[in-house]
mmCIF file of the C-alpha atoms, coordinates in Angstrom:
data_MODEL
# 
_entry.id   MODEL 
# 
loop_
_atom_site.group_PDB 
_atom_site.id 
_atom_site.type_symbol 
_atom_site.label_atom_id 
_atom_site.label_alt_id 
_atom_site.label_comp_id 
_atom_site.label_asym_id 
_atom_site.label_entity_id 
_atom_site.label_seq_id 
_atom_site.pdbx_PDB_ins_code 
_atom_site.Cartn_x 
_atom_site.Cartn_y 
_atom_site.Cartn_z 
_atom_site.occupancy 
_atom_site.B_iso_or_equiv 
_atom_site.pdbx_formal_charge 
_atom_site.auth_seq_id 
_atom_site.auth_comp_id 
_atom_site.auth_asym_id 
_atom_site.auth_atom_id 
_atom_site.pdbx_PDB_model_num 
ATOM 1   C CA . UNK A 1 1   ? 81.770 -26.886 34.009 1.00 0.00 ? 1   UNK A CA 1 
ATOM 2   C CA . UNK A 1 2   ? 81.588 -23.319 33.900 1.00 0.00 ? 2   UNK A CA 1 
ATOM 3   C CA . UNK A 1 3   ? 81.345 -20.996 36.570 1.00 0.00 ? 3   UNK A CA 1 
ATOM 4   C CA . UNK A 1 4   ? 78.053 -18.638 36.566 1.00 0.00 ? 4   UNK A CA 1 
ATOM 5   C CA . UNK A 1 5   ? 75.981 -17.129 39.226 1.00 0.00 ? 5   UNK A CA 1 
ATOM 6   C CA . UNK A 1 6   ? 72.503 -17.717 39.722 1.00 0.00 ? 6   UNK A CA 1 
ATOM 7   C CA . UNK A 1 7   ? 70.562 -15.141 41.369 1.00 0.00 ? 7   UNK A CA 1 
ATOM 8   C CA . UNK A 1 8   ? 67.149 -15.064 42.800 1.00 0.00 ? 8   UNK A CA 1 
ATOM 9   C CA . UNK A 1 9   ? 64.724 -13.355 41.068 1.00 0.00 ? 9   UNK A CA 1 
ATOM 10  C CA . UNK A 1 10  ? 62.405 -12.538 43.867 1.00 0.00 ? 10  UNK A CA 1 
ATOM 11  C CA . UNK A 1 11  ? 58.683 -10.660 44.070 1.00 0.00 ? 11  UNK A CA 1 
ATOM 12  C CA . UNK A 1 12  ? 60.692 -6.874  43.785 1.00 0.00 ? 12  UNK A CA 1 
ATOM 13  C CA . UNK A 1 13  ? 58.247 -5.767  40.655 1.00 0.00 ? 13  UNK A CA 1 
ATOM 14  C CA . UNK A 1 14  ? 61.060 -4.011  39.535 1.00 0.00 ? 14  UNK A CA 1 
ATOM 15  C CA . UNK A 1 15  ? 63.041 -7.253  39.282 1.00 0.00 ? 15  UNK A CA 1 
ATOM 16  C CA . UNK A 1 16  ? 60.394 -9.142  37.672 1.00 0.00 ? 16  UNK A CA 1 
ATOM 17  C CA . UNK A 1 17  ? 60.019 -6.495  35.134 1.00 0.00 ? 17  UNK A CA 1 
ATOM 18  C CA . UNK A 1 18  ? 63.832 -6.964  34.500 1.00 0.00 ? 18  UNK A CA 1 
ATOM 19  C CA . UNK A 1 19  ? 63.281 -10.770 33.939 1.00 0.00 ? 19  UNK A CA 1 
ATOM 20  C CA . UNK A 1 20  ? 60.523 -10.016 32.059 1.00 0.00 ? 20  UNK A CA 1 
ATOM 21  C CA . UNK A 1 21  ? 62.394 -7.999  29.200 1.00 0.00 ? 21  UNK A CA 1 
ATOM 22  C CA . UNK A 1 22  ? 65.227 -9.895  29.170 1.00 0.00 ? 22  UNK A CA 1 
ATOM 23  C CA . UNK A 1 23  ? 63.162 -13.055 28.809 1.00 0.00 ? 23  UNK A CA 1 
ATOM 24  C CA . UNK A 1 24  ? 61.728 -11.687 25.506 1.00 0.00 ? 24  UNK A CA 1 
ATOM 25  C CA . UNK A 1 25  ? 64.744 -10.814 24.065 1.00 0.00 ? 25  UNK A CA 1 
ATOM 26  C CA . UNK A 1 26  ? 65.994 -15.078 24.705 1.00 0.00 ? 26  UNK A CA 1 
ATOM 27  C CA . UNK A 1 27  ? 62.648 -15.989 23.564 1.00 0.00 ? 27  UNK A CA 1 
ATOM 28  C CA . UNK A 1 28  ? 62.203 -13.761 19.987 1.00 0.00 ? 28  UNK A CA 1 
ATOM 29  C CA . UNK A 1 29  ? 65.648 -14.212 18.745 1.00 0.00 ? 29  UNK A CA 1 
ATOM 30  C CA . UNK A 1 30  ? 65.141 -18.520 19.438 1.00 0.00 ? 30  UNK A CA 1 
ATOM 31  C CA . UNK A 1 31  ? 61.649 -19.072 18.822 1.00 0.00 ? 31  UNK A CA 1 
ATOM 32  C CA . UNK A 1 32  ? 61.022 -16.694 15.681 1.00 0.00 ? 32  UNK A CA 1 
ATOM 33  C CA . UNK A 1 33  ? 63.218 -19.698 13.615 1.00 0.00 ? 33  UNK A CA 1 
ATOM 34  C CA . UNK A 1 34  ? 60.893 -22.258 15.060 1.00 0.00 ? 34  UNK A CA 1 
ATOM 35  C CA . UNK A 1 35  ? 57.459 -20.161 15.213 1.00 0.00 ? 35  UNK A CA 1 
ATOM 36  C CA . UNK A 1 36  ? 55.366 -17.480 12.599 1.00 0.00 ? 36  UNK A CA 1 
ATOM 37  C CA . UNK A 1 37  ? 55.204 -14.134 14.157 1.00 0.00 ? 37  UNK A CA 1 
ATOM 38  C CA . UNK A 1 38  ? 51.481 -14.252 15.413 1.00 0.00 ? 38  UNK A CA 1 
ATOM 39  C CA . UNK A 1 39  ? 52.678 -17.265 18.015 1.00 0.00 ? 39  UNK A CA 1 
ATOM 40  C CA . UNK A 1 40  ? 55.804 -15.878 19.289 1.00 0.00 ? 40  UNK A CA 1 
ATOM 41  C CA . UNK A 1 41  ? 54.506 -13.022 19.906 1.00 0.00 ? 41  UNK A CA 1 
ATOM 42  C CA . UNK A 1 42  ? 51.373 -14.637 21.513 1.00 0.00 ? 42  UNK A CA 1 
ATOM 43  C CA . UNK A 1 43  ? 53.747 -16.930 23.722 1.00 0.00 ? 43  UNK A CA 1 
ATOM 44  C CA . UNK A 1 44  ? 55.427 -14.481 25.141 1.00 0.00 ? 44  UNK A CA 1 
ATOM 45  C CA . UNK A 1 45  ? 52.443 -12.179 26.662 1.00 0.00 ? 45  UNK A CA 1 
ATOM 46  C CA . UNK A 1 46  ? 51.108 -15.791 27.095 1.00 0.00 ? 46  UNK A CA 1 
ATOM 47  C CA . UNK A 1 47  ? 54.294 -17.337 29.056 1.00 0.00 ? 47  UNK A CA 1 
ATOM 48  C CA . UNK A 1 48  ? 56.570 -14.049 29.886 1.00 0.00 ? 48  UNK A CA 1 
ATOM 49  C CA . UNK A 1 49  ? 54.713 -11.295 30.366 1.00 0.00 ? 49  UNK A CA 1 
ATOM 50  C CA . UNK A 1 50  ? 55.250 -8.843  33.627 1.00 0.00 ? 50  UNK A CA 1 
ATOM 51  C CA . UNK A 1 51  ? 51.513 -10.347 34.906 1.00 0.00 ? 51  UNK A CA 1 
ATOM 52  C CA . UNK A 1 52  ? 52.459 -14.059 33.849 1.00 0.00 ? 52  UNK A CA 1 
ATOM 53  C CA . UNK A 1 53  ? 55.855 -13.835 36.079 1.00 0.00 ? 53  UNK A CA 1 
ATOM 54  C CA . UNK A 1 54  ? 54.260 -12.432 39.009 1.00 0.00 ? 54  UNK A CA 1 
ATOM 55  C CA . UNK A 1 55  ? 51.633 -14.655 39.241 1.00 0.00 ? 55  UNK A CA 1 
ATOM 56  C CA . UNK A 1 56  ? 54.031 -17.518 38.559 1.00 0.00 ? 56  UNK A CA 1 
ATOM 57  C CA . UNK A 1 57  ? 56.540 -16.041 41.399 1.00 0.00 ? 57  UNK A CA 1 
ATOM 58  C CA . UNK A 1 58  ? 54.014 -15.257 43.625 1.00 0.00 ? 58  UNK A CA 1 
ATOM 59  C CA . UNK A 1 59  ? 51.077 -18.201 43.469 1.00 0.00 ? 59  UNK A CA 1 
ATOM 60  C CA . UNK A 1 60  ? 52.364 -20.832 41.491 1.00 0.00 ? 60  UNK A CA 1 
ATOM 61  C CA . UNK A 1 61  ? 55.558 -21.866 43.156 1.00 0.00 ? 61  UNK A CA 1 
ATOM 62  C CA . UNK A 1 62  ? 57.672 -20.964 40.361 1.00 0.00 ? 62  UNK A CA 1 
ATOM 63  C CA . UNK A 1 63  ? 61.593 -20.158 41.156 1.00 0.00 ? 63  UNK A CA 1 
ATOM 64  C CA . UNK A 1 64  ? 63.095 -17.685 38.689 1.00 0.00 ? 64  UNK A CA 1 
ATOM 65  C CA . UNK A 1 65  ? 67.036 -17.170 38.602 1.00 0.00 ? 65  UNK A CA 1 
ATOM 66  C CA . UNK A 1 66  ? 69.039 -14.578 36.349 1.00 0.00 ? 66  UNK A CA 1 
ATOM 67  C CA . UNK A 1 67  ? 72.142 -17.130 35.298 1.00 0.00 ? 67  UNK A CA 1 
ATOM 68  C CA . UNK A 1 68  ? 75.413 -14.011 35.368 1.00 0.00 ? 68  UNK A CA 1 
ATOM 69  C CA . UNK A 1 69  ? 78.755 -14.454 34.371 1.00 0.00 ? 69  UNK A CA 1 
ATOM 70  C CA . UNK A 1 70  ? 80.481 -13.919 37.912 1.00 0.00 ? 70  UNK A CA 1 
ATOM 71  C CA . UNK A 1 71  ? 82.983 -11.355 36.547 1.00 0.00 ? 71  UNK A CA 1 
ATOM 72  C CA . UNK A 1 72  ? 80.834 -8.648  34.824 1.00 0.00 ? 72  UNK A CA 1 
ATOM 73  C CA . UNK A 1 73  ? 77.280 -9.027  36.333 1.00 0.00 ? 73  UNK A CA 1 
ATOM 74  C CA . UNK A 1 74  ? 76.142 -9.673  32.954 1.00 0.00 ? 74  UNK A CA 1 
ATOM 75  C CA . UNK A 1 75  ? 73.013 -11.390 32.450 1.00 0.00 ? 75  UNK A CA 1 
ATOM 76  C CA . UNK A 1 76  ? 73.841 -14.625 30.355 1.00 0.00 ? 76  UNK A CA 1 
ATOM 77  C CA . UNK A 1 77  ? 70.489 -16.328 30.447 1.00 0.00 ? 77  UNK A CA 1 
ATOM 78  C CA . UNK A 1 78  ? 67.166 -17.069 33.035 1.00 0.00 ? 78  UNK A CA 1 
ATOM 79  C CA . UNK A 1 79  ? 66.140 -20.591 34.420 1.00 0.00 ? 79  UNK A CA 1 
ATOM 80  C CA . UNK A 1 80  ? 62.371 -21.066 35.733 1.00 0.00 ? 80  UNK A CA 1 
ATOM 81  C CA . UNK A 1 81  ? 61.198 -24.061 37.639 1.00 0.00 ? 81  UNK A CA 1 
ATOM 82  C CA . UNK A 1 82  ? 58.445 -25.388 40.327 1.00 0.00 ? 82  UNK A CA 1 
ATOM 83  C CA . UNK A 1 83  ? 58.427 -28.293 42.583 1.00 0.00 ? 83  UNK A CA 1 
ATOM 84  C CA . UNK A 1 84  ? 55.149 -30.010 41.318 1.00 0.00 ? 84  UNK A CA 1 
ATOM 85  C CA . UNK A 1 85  ? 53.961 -33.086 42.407 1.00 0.00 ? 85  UNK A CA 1 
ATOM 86  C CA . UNK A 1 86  ? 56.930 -35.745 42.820 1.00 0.00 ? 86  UNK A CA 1 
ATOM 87  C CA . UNK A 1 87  ? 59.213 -33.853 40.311 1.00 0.00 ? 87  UNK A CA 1 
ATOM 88  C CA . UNK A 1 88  ? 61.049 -30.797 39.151 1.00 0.00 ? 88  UNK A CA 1 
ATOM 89  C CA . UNK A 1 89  ? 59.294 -29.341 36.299 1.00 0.00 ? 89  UNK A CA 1 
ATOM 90  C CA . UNK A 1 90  ? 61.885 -26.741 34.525 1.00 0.00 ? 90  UNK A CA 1 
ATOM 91  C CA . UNK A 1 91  ? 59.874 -24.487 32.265 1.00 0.00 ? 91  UNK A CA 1 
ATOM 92  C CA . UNK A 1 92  ? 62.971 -22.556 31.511 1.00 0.00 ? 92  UNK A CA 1 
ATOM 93  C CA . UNK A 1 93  ? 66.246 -22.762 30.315 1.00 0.00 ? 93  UNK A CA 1 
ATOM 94  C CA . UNK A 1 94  ? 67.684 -20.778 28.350 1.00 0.00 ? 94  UNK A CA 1 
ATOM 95  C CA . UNK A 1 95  ? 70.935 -18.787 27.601 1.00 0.00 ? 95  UNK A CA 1 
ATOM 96  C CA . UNK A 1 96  ? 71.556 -15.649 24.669 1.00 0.00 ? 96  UNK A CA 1 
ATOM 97  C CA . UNK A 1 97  ? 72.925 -16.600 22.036 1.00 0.00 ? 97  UNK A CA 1 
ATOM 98  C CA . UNK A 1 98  ? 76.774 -15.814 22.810 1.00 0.00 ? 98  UNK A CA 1 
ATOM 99  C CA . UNK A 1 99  ? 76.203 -17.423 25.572 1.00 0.00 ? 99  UNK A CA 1 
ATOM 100 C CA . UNK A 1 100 ? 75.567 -21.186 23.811 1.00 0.00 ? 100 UNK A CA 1 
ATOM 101 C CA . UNK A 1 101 ? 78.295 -23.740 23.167 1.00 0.00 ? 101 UNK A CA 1 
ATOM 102 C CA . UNK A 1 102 ? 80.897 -22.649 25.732 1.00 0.00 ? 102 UNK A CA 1 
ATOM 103 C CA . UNK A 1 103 ? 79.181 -24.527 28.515 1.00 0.00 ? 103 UNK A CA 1 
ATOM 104 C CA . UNK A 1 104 ? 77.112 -22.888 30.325 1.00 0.00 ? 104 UNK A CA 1 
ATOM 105 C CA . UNK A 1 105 ? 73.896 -25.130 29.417 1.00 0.00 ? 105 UNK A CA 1 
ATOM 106 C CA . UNK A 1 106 ? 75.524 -28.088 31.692 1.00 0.00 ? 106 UNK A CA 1 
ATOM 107 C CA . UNK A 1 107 ? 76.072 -25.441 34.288 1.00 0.00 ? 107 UNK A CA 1 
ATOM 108 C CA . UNK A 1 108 ? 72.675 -24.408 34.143 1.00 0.00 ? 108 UNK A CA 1 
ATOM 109 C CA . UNK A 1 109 ? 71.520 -28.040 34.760 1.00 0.00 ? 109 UNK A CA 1 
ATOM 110 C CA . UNK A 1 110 ? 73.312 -28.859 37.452 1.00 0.00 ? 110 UNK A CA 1 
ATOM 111 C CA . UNK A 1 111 ? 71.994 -25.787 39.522 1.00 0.00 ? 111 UNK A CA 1 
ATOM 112 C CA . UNK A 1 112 ? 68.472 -27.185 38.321 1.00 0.00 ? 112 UNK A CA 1 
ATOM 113 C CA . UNK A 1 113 ? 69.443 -30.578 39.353 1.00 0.00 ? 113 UNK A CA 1 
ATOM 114 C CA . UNK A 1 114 ? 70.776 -29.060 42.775 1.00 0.00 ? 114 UNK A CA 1 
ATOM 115 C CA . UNK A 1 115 ? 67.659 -27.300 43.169 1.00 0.00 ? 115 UNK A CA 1 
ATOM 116 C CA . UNK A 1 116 ? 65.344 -30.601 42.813 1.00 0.00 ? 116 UNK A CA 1 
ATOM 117 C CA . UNK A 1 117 ? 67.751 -32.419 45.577 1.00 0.00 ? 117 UNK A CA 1 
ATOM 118 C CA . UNK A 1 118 ? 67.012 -29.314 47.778 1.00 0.00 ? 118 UNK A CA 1 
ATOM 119 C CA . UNK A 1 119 ? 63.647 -29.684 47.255 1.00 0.00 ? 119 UNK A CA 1 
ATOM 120 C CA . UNK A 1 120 ? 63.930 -33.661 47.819 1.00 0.00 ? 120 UNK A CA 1 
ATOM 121 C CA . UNK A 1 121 ? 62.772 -34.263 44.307 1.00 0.00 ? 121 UNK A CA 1 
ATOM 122 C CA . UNK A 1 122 ? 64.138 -37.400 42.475 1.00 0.00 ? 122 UNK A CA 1 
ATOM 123 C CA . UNK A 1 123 ? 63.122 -36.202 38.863 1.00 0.00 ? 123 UNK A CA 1 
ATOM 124 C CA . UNK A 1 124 ? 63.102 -33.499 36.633 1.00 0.00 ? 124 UNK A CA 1 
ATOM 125 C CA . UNK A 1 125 ? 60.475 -32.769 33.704 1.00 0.00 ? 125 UNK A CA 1 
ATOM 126 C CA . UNK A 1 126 ? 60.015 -30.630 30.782 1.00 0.00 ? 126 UNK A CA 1 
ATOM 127 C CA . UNK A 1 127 ? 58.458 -30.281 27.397 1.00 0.00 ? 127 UNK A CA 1 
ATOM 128 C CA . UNK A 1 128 ? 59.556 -29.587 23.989 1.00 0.00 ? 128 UNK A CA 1 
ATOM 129 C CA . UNK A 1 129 ? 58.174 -28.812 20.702 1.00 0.00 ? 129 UNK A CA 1 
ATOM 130 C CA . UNK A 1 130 ? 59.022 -31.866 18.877 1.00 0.00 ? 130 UNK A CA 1 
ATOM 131 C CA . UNK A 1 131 ? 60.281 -29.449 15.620 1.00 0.00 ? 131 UNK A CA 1 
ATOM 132 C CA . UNK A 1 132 ? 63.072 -27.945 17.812 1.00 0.00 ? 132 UNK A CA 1 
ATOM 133 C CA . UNK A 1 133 ? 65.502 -30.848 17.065 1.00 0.00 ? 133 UNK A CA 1 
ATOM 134 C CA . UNK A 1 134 ? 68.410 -28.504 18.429 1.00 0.00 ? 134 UNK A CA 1 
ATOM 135 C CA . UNK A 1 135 ? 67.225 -28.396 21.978 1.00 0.00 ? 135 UNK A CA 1 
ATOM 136 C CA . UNK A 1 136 ? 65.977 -32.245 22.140 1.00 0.00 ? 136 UNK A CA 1 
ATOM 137 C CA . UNK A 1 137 ? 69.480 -33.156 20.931 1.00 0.00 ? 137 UNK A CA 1 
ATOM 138 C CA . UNK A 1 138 ? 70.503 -30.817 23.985 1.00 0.00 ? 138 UNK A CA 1 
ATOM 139 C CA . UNK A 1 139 ? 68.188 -32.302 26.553 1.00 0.00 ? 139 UNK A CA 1 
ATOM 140 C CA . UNK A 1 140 ? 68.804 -35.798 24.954 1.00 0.00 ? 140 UNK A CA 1 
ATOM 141 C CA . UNK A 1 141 ? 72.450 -35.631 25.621 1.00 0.00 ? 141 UNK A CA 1 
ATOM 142 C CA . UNK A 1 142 ? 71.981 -34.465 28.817 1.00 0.00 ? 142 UNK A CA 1 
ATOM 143 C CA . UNK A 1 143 ? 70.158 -37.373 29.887 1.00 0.00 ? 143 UNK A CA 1 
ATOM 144 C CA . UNK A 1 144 ? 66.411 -36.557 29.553 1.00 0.00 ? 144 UNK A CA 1 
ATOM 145 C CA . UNK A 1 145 ? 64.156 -39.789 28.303 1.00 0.00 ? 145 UNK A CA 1 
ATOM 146 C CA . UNK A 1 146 ? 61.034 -39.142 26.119 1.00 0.00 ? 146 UNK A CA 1 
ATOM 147 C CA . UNK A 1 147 ? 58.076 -40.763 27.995 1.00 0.00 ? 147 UNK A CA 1 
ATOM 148 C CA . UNK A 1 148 ? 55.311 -39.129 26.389 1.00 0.00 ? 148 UNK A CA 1 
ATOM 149 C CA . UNK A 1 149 ? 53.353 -36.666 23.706 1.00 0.00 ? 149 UNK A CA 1 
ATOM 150 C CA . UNK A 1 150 ? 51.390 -34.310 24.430 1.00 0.00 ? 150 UNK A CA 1 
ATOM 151 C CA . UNK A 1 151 ? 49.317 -31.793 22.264 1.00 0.00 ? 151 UNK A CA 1 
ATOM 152 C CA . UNK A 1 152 ? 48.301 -28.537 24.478 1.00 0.00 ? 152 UNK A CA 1 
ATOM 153 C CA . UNK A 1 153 ? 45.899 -25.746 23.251 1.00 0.00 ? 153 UNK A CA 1 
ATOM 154 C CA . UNK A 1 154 ? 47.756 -22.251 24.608 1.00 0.00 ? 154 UNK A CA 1 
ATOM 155 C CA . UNK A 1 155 ? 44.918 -20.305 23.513 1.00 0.00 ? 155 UNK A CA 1 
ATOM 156 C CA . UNK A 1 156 ? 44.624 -17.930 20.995 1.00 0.00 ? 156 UNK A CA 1 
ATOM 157 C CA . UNK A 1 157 ? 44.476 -20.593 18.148 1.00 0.00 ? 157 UNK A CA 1 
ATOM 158 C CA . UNK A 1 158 ? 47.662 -21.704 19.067 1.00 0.00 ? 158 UNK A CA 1 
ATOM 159 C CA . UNK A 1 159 ? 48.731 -25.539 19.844 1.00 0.00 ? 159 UNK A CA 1 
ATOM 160 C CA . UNK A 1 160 ? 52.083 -26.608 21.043 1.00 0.00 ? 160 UNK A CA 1 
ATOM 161 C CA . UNK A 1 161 ? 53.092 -30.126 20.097 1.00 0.00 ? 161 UNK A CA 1 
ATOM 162 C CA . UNK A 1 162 ? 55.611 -31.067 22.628 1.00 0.00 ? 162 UNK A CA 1 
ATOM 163 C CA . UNK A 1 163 ? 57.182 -34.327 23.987 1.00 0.00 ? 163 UNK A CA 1 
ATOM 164 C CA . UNK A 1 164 ? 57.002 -34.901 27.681 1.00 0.00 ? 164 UNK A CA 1 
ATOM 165 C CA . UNK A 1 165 ? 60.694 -35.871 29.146 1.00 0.00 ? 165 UNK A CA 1 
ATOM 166 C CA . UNK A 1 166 ? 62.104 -36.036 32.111 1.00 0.00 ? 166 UNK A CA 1 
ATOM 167 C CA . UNK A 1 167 ? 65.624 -36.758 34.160 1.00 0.00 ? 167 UNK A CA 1 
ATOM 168 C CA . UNK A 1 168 ? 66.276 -39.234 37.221 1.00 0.00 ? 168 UNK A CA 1 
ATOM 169 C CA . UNK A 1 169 ? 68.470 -37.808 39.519 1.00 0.00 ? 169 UNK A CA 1 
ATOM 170 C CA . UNK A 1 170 ? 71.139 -40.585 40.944 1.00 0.00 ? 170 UNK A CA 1 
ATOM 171 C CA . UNK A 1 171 ? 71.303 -39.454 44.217 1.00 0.00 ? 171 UNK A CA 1 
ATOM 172 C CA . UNK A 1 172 ? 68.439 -37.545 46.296 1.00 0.00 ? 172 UNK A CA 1 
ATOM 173 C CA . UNK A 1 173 ? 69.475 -38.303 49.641 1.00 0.00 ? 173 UNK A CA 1 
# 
């Protein structure tokens, strides 16, 4: 496993704002092979925006963490997550594109997977568009079972047709 640091993003607006930019950069350069235009750019002032994060940070519950490589202070990708009722759910995950295929995915998970036994959480959930066959491959290899799918209306005309999956932890204790 690869060694990264994971660092707090905390309710500093100027932090957030930081998050927030580098978030869109992740986001465009993934989604834009999955997604027209008019949603990407819709799903990130939807999901990423400087208001969105905030709120998320500050009401929701939501734990944001820049993932760094440890010897530059680089930022190499963002995790987001919430302790929700009886699980983990990880709304984020994500790395730039260097970053991918030299490990630091699995690295990512186990600091998610860390972060649910903190919270004394025995599961983890996510969704994801059923079209991106790249990151279900990813999740599916990692361990992640599809239990269900769901159809959600974002707004603005826009649907997202995701599975539901989720993780059992081994060990919570």
């Amino acid at each position: 496993m690869s060694q990264l640091d994971f660092v707090r993003v905390d309710k500093d607006p100027e932090r957030i704002a930081e998050l927030a930019i580098f978030a869109e950069g992740i986001f465009r350069e993934y989604f834009s092979t999955l997604h027209e235009p008019e949603k990407v750019d819709y799903l990130v002032n939807h999901t990423l925006s400087l208001e969105t994060l905030t709120s998320a940070i500050a009401d929701e519950g939501y734990e944001y963490y820049f993932v760094d490589d440890p010897n530059s202070g680089e930022h190499l990708g963002f995790v987001g997550f919430r302790p929700d009722d009886g699980f983990l759910y990880l709304s984020k995950l994500y790395l730039v594109k260097e970053a991918r295929g030299r490990g630091f995915g699995r690295a990512e998970f186990e600091f998610v997977k860390q972060r649910a036994q903190d919270h004394g959480l025995g599961r983890i959930r996510l969704t994801c568009a059923r079209d991106n066959i790249a990151s279900l491959d990813r999740y599916d290899h990692m361990g992640f079972k599809r239990i269900a799918c769901v159809n959600n209306d974002v707004g603005g005309g826009f649907e997202m047709n995701d599975y539901l999956m989720e993780y059992t932890l081994e060990d919570v204790s």
